[in-house]
N, C-alpha and C positions, 0 to 999 in steps of 0.2 A: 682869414685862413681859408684853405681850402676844401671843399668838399670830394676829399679824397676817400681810397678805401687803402685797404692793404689784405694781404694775405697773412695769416701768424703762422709763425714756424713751429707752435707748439701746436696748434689743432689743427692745424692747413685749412680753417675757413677764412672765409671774407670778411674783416669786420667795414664798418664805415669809419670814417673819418682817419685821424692820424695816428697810428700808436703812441701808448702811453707808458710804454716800458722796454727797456733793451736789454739785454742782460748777455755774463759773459758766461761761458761755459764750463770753467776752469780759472784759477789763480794763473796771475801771469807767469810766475816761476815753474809752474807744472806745465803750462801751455808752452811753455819756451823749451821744454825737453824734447829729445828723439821720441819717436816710439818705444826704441826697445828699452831705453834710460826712462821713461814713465813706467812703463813694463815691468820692471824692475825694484823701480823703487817708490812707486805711489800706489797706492787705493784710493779709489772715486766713486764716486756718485753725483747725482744729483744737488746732493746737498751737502756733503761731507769728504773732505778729502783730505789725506794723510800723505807724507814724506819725509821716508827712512826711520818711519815709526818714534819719529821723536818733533814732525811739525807739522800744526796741526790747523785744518782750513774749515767754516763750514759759511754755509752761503744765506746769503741775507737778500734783502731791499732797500736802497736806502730811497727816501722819497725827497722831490723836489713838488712842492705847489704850486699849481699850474694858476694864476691869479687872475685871468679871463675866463678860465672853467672852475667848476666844482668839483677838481678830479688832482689829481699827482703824478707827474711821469716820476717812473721811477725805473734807478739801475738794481738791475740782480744782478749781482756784485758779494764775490769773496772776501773775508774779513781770516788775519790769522789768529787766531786763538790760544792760550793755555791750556793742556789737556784737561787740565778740574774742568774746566767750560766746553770742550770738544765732548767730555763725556758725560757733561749736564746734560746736553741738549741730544745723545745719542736714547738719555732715559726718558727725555721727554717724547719720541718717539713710540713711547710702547706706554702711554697715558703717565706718565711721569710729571710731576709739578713743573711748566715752564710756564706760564701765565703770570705774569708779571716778575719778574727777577730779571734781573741784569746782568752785564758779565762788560770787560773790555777787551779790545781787541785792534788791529791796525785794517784799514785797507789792501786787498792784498791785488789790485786792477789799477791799472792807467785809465782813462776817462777819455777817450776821446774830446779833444775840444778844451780841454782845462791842461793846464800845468800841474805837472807831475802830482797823480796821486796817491801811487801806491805810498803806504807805510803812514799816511794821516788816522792820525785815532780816534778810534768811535766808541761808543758806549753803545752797545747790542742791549736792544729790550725782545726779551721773549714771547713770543704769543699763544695761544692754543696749543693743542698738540696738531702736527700736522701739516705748521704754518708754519712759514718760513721767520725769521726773527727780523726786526727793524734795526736798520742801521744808523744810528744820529752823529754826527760830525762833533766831537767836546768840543764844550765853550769857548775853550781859550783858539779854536784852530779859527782864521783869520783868513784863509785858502777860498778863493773864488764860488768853489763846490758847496762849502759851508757858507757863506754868505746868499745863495741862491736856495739852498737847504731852508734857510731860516725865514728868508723876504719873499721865496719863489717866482718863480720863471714864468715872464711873458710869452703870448703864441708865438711871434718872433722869436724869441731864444728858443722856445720848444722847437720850431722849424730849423734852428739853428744848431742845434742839439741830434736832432734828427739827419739833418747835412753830413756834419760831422762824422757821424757812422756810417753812411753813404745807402741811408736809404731810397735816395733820391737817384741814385747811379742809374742809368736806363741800360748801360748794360751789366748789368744782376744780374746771376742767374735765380730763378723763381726755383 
């Protein structure tokens, strides 16, 4: 692997080596709207996103282990939710019990690099307050994503992972 750096989009520093996490902004159905039709009919954040006050988003990690490091690339990735669980985790926000409790929910992102993600289910583990919640792929799912989930990903697939999204693209704009 190579001794690269990169810039993060969340601090704008330099780190060293490869990033170890991509994440998406948005549920692809929200991202797929106009302006004025998200406008209209979503509320967002960071972590929590509604549509037409009856569906309901909040955003996760799910991690893949990286099995040549001691580390996890992980997608920050939208999961869709039942409101009882959109509004668990709204009270966990404000020092509310989310430390260890569960909840389920589907993917709600395409994965660059993998066959069709969205709508694969996961069982969301909750963490601290403050922290984003862990995404795990259920047992029974059999999808590429979950099978790397579970055995984790060589520096090659990480590199390959990293392709995919076109971090490698030289002309990006920085």
């Amino acid at each position: 692997m190579t001794d690269a750096s990169f810039s993060c989009s969340t601090c704008g520093q330099v780190h060293r080596g490869l990033p170890t996490d991509f994440g998406f902004r948005l549920p692809d159905e929200v991202h797929a709207l106009d302006y004025l039709e998200r406008y209209a009919r979503c509320r967002s954040n960071a972590d929590l996103c509604t549509v037409d006050e009856s569906r309901y988003f909040i955003r996760g990690f799910l991690p893949l282990p990286l099995t040549e490091q001691d580390d996890d690339f992980c997608w920050g990735i939208w999961a869709e939710v039942d409101r009882a669980t959109h509004d668990h985790y709204v009270a966990g926000f404000d020092g509310g019990p989310l430390l260890g409790t569960t909840a389920r929910g589907t993917l709600a992102n395409t994965i660059p690099g993998y066959e069709e993600t969205s709508g694969l289910p996961v069982r969301i583990e909750f963490q601290d307050a403050g922290s984003r919640p862990k995404f795990l792929l259920t047992d029974d799912v059999t999808h590429a994503l979950a099978h790397e989930q579970r055995g984790g990903i060589s520096d090659k697939r990480h590199h390959d992972i990293l392709e995919a999204v076109g971090h490698f693209k030289v002309d990006r704009e920085d």
